[in-house]
C-alpha positions in Angstrom: 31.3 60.3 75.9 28.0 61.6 75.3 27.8 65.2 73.4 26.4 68.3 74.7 23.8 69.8 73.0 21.9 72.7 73.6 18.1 71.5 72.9 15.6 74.0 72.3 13.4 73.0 74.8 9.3 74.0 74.5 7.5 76.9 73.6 8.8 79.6 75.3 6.4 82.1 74.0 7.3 82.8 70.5 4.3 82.1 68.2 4.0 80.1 65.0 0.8 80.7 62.8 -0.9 77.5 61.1 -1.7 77.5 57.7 -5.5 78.4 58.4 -4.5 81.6 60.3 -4.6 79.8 63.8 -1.6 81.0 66.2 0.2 78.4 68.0 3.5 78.3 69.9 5.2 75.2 68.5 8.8 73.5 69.0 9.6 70.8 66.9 12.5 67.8 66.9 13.1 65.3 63.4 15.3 62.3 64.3 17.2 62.4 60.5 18.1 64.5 57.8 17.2 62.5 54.9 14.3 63.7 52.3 11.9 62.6 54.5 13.4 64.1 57.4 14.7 67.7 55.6 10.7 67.7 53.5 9.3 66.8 57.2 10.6 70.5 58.4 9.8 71.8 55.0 6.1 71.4 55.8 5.9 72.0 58.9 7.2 75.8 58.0 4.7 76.0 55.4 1.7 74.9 57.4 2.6 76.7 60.8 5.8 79.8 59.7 7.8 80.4 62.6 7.6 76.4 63.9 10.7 76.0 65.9 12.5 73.0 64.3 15.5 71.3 64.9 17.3 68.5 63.0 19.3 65.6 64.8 21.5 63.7 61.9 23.6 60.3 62.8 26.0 60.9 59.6 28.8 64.1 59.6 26.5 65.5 56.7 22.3 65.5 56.1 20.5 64.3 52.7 20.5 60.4 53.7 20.2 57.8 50.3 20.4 60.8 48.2 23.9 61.1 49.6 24.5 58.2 50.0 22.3 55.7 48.2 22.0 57.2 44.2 24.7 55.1 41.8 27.6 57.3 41.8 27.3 56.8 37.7 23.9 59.5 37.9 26.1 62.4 39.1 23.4 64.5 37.8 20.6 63.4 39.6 22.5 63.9 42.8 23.1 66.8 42.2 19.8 67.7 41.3 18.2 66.3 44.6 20.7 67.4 46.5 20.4 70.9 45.6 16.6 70.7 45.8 17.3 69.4 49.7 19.6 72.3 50.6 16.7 74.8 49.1 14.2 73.3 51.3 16.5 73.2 54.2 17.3 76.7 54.3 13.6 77.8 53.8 12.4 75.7 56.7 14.8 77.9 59.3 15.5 74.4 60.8 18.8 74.5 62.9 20.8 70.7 61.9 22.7 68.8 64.1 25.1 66.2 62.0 26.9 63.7 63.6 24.2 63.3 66.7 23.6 59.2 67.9 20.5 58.7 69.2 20.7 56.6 72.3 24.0 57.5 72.7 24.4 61.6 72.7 20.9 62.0 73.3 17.9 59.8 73.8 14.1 59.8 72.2 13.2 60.3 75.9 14.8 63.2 76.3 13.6 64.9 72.8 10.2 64.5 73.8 10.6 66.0 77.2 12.1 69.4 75.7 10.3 69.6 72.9 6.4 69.6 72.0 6.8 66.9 69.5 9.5 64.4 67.6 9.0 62.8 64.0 10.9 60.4 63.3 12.2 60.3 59.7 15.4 57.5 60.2 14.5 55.5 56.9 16.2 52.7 56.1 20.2 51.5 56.1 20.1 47.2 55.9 18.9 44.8 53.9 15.7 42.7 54.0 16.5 39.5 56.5 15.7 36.4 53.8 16.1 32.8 55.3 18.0 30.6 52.4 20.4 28.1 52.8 24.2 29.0 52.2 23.5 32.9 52.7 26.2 33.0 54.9 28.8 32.0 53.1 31.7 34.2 52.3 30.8 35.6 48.6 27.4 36.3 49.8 26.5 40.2 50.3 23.8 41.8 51.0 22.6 45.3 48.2 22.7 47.6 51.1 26.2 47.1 52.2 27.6 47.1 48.5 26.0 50.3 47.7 27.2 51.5 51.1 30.7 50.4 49.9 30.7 51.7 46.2 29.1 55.1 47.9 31.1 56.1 50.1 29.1 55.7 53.1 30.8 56.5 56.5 30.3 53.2 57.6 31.1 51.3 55.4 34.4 49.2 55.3 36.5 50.2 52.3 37.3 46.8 52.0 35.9 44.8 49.5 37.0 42.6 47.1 35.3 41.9 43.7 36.8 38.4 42.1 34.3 36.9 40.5 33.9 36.0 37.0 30.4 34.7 37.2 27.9 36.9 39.4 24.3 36.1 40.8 21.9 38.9 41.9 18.7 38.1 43.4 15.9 40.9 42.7 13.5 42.8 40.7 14.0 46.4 41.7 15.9 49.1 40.1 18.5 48.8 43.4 19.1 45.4 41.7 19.9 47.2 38.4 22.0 49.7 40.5 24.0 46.4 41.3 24.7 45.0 37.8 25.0 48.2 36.3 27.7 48.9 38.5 29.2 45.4 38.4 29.2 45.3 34.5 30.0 49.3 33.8 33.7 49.3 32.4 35.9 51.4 35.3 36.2 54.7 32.9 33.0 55.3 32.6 33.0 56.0 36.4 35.9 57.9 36.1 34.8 61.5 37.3 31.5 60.6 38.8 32.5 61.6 42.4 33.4 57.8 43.2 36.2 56.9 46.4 39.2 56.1 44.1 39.8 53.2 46.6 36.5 51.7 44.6 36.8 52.9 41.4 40.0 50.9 42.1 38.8 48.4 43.0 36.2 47.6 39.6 38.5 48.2 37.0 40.6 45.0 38.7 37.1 43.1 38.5 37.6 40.0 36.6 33.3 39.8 36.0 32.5 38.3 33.0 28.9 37.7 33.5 26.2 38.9 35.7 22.7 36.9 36.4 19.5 38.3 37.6 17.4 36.1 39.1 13.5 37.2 39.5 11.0 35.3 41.4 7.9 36.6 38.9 7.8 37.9 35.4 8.8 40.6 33.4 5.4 42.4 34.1 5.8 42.1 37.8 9.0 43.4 38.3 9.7 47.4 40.0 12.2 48.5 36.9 12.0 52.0 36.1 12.0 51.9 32.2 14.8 54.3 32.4 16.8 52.4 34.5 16.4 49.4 32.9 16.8 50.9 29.4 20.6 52.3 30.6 21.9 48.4 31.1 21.8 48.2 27.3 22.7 51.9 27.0 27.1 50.6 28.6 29.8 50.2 26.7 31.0 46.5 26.0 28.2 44.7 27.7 25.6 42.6 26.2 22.0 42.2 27.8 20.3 38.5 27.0 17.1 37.7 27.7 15.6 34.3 27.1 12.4 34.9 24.7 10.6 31.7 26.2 10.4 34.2 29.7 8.3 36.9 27.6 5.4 34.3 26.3 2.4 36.5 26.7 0.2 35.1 29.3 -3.5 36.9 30.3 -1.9 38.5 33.1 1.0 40.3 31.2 -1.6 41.3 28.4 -3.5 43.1 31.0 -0.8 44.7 33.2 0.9 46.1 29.7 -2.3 47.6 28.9 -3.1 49.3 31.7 0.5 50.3 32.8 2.2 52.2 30.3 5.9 51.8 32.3 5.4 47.7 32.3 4.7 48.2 28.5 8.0 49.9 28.6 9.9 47.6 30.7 8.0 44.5 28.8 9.0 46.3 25.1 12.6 46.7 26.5 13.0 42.9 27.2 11.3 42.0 24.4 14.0 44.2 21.9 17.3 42.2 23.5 15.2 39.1 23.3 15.4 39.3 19.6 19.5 40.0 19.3 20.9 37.3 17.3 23.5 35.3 19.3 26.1 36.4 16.6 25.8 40.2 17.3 26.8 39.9 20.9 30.0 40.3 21.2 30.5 42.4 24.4 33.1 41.1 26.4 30.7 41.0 29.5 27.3 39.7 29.8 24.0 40.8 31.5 21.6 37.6 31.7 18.1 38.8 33.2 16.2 35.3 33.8 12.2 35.4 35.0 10.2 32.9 36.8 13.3 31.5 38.9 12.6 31.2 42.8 16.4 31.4 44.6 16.4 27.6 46.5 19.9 27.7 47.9 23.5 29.4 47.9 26.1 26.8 47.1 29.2 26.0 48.5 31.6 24.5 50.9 33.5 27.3 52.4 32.4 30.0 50.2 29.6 30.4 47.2 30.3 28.9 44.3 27.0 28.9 42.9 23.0 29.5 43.0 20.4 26.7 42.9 16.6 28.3 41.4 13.4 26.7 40.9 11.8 27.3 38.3 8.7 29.0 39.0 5.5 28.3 36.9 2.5 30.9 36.5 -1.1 31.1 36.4 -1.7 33.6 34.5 -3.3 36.0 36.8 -0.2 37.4 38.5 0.4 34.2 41.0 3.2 31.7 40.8 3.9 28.0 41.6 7.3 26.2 42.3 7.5 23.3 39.2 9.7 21.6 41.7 12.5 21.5 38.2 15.5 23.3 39.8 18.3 24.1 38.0 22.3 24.9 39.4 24.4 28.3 38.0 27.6 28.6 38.9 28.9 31.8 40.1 31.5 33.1 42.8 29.1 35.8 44.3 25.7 36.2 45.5 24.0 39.9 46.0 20.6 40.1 47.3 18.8 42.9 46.2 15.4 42.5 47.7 14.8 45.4 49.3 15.6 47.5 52.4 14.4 47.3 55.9 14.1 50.0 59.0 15.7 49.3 62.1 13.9 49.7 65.5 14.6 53.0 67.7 15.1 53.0 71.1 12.1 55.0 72.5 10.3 54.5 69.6 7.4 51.5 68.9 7.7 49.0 66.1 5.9 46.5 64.3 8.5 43.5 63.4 6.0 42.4 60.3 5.8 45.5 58.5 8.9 47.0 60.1 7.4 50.4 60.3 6.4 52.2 63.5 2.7 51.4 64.0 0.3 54.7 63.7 -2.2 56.8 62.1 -1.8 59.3 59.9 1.7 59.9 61.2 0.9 60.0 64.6 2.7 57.1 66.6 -0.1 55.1 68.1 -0.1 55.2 71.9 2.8 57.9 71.9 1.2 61.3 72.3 3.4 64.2 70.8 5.3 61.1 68.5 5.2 60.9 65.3 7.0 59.3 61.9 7.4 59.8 58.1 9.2 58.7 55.6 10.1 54.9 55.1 9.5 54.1 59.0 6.5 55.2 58.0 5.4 53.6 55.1 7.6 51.0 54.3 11.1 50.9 51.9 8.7 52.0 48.9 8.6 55.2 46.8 10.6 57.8 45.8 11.4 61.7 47.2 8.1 63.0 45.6 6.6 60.1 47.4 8.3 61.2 50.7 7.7 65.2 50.2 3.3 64.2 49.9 3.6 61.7 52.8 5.9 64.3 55.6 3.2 66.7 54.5 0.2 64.1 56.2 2.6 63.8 58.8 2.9 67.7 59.5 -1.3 67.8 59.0 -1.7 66.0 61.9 1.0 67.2 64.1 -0.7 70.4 63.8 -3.9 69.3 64.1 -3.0 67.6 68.0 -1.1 69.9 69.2 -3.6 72.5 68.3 -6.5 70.6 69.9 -4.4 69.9 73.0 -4.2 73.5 73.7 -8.0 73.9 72.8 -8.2 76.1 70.1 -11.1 75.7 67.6 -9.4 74.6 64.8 -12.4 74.2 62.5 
């Protein structure tokens, strides 16, 4: 049954004054209570003090991938971002509404006919759809639900079973290294880090022995954070290898290492376990990172039991060509970390190519008084200092229309 819930409505007379001294009268609804969504009604109380604001949040508690999307292994961080959320929160006078479905308690519809505008700051919560054979086959997972699982997120199954000795994942990001760090970290060190015991349970019974990462491109192309990439070799008992032949210096990673001092990083990092004699690794689990190999297939008869690449040839200038030389690794699980995706909203336009929601400058195209920021926004890309500049474009223009439509000279 539907909730009740006691919307705001519009103006009602109470005045809010814009960041260039112009008064308006201005009520405001955010569809989600992630950083984009909490920064979203941040801005708009800096730009126009005394903006009416109120939050609508699916989950029983705000802060979205922060929450719920952060390895449990950087407690710290969590806390840190956390903690800068609930300051932001609390300065932006916004009133938050957890545990509210859209379409179900309460409709877009009906936000935009009580209040004088809507942003909608959703993000992102499933993976990328990737066409490639076998991908359906029991063993095969996609990143978003495992870090749903290992989080804690409230809707995520707690059942999952890790019993694989020999583990593919597909990706170049650092929620790729999320995934083999938290495959290969021994269960102790998570021990304290805030993690459901169910799945802290659940990885000291893991049986994993080695751990592949497959990337379509080179070392110079991939989205590792040096940090994060730095902290695989940083574990207890786990060796990182790296095949040398998959850092021969080509014109395009000469010039990306020079210009960008984080791929110098990430390309110095590979190179230091490139060099590790065979005899000094003696971890009893393995971290394999493999370049230049295109995913062709996901093996198996009634569940994965392995991972078919192509090996990928380059051209020096940042483009790659299949070799048409393929090669088979045998593993019992397959995760695809390749990036998230936004879902549509009811009420809301979307583009099915981008997966965003079509507009300019934050303004929903076509949808007077709609507007979006965050990753429905821009795309699955960029952190929460990305997020706090782009809700602030967002809140410009907001602003800007609503002042127009009431005709005030806003020069």
């Amino acid at each position: 049954m539907p909730r009740r819930l006691h919307l705001r409505g519009r103006s009602d007379g109470r005045a809010a004054t814009a960041g260039d001294g112009v008064t308006i009268e201005l009520s405001v609804a955010i569809v989600g209570a992630g950083p984009a969504g909490v920064h979203a009604a941040g801005a708009l109380s800096e730009l126009a003090p005394g903006t009416r604001i109120d939050i609508f949040e699916r989950l029983p508690a705000p802060y979205g991938l922060v929450r719920h999307g952060i390895a449990p292994d950087h407690p710290a961080r969590v806390t840190k971002l956390t903690g800068e959320l609930r300051a932001v929160l609390a300065g932006s006078g916004a009133r938050l509404f957890c545990g509210v479905e859209i379409g179900t308690d309460v409709t877009v519809r009906d936000l935009r006919n009580r209040y004088d505008a809507v942003v909608i700051a959703t993000g992102a919560r499933r993976d990328v759809p990737v066409e490639l054979p076998g991908l359906n086959l029991p063993g095969s997972f996609g990143a978003a639900d495992f870090v749903a699982w290992y989080s804690g997120h409230p809707d995520a199954s707690p059942a999952w079973t890790l019993r694989a000795e020999s583990v593919a994942v597909i990706g170049a990001g650092n929620v790729a290294l999320d995934v083999i760090r938290m495959l290969s970290k021994p269960a102790y060190a998570l021990a304290g880090t805030g993690i459901p015991l169910h799945v802290l349970n659940e990885f000291a019974a893991s049986p994993v022995r080695d751990i592949h990462l497959f990337a379509r491109r080179g070392p110079a192309d991939t989205r590792f954070s040096p940090t994060e990439l730095g902290e695989l070799g940083d574990q207890d008992d786990v060796d990182v290898i790296v095949d040398p032949a998959d850092l021969a210096p080509d014109l395009h990673m000469e010039r990306m290492t020079r210009q960008f001092a984080p791929t110098r990083k990430v390309v110095d990092i590979l190179r230091a376990w490139s060099r590790i004699p065979a005899a000094a690794r003696t971890a009893s689990r393995r971290v394999h990172l493999h370049f230049y190999r295109i995913p062709a297939a996901v093996l198996g008869v009634d569940r994965v039991q392995g991972l078919r690449t192509e090996r990928a040839v380059p051209d020096g200038y940042g483009h790659i060509t299949g070799s048409g030389d393929y090669e088979d690794h045998k593993v019992q699980a397959v995760y695809r970390a390749i990036g998230y995706a936004v879902s549509p909203l009811a009420g809301v336009p979307f583009d099915p190519g981008t997966r965003t929601v079509p507009h300019r400058a934050g303004a929903v195209l076509g949808e007077p008084g709609l507007y979006v920021t965050g990753w429905a926004k821009r795309g699955c890309i960029g952190l929460v200092g990305a997020t706090r500049a782009d809700t602030f474009q967002t809140a410009r223009t907001l602003l800007q229309d609503h002042v127009r439509e009431r005709g005030t000279d806003h020069a």
